[in-house]
TIZALUM-69328 format. One record per residue (C-alpha): x, y, z. Coordinates in steps of 0.25 Angstrom, whole numbers, padded with zeros to 4 digits, always signed. Layout:
BEGIN
XYZ ...
END
This chain:
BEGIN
+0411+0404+0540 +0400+0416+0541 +0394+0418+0553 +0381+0423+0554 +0374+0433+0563 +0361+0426+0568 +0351+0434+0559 +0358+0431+0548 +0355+0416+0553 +0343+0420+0557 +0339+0424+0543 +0344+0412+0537 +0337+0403+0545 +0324+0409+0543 +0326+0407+0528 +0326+0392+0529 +0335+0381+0535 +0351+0382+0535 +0361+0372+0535 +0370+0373+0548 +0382+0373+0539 +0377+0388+0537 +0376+0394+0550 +0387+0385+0559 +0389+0395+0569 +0375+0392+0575 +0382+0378+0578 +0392+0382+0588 +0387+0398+0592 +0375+0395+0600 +0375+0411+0603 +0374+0414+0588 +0362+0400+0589 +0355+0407+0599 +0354+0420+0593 +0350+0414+0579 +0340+0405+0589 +0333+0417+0596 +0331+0427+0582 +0325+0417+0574 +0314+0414+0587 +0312+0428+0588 +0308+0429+0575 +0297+0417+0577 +0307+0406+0573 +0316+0392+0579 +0331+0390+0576 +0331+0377+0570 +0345+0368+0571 +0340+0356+0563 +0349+0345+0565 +0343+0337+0555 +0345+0346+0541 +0356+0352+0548 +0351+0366+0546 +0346+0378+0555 +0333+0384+0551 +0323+0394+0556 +0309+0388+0561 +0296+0395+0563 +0295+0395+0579 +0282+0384+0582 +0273+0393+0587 +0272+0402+0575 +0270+0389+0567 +0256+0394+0571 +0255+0405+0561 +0255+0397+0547 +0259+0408+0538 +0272+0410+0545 +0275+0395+0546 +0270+0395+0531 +0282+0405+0529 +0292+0398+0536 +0291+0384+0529 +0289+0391+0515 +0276+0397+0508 +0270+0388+0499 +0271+0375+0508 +0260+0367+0505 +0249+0358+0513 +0256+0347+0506 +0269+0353+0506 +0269+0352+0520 +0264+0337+0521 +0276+0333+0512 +0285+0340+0522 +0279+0332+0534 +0280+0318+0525 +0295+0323+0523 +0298+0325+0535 +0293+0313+0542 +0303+0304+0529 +0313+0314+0528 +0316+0319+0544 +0308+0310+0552 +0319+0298+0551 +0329+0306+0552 +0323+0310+0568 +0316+0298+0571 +0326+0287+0578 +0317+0276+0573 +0319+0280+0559 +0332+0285+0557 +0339+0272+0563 +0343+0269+0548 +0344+0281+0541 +0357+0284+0533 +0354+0296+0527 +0344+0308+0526 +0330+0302+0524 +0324+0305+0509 +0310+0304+0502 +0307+0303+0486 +0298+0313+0477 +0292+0300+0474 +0291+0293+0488 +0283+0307+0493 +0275+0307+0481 +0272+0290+0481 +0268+0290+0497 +0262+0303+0499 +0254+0306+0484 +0241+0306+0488 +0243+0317+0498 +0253+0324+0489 +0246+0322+0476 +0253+0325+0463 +0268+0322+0462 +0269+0337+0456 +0263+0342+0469 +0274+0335+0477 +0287+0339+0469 +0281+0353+0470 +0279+0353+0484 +0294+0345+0486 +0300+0358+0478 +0293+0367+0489 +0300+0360+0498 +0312+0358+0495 +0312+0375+0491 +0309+0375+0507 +0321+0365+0511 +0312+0355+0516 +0317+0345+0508 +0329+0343+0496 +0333+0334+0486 +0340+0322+0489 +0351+0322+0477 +0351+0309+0468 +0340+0303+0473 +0328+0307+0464 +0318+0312+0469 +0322+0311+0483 +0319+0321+0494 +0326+0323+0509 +0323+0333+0520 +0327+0350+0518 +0332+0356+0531 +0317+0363+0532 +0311+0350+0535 +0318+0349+0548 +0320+0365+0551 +0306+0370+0548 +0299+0358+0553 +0301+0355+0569 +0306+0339+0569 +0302+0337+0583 +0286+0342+0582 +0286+0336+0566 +0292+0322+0573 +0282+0323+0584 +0271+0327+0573 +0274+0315+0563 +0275+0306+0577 +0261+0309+0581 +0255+0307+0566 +0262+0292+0565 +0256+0289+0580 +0243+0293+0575 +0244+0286+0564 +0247+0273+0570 +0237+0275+0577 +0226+0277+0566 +0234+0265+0560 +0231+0256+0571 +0218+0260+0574 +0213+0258+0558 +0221+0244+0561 +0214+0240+0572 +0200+0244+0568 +0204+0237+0555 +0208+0224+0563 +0195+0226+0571 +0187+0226+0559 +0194+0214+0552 +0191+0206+0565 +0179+0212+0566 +0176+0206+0550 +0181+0191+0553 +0173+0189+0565 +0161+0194+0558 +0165+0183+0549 +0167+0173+0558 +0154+0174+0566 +0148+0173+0551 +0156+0161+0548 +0152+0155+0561 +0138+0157+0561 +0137+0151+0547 +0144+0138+0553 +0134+0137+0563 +0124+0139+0555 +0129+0129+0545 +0131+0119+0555 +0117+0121+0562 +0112+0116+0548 
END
């Protein structure tokens, strides 16, 4: 078993996640954990133990996600407006059930999406099916996601997905857009109810006034 001097960890981990398996002295040594912990945030990054992917990764501190370049350079040159959006839709089917207690109740193995589920749900913000297998290859060359062997076309969660994205603040984030828009979604219901009732009695007082006038001839 090699044992590794925390900047040779810390070098590693600021190249992209790492399975556990690879550094399994961080598991027991919390002095060698601590000194890995405290260079990598001297150097403007968080030591990430992601229970989830299993791996240890580097992530940009929060307060520097401020400065776009560097975030840029962290999660890979060349991501994308859209390259990003098909992160957040693949995180809220390929890690939100697997942290949300009301969704994981019957979850029997790693959650997984289809090239041809992404393309059929989300095409007219992805547009062409070319533009998405070229985006899902950038991805997958950043360990955001892999390929889910012998199922065509089938896609599950990288160790990126979970280690360079915070699953607290993205939960909290996907929480907020799902209140706001139930929300919006009731409020277009009622004022869709409101209107309908609106409609019938407009009919009604019609109908009622041509009885009475039919009758008062």
């Amino acid at each position: 078993m090699n044992e590794y001097t925390p900047d040779e960890i810390c070098a590693k981990l600021t190249t992209g996640a790492c399975s556990r398996d690879i550094f399994p002295h961080l598991k027991y040594n919390l002095a060698l954990k601590e000194k890995v912990t405290e260079r990598l945030y001297q150097a403007g990054y968080e030591f990430v133990d992601d229970p989830i992917s299993n791996c240890y990764d580097a992530r940009i501190k929060p307060h520097i996600r401020s400065l776009n370049d560097l975030v840029e350079g962290e999660l890979g040159k060349g991501l994308t407006t859209q390259a990003k959006a098909i992160i957040a839709i693949l995180w809220c089917y390929l890690i939100l059930p697997r942290i949300d207690s009301s969704m994981n109740e019957d979850l029997l193995e790693d959650p997984y999406i289809t090239e041809d589920q992404l393309f059929e749900n989300f095409k007219q913000h992805i547009g062409s099916r070319q533009n998405l297998r070229r985006t899902l290859t950038l991805l997958r060359q950043y360990d955001f996601i892999q390929t889910v062997w012998g199922k065509k076309n089938a896609i599950k969660a990288g160790p990126r997905l979970t280690t360079a994205i915070n699953p607290v603040t993205m939960y909290d984030l996907v929480k907020d857009k799902v209140i706001d828009f139930l929300i919006l979604e009731n409020e277009e219901k009622k004022e869709y109810v409101e209107e309908t009732f609106s409609g019938l009695e407009e009919i009604v007082d019609y109908e009622e006034g041509g009885d009475n006038y039919a009758s008062s001839n």
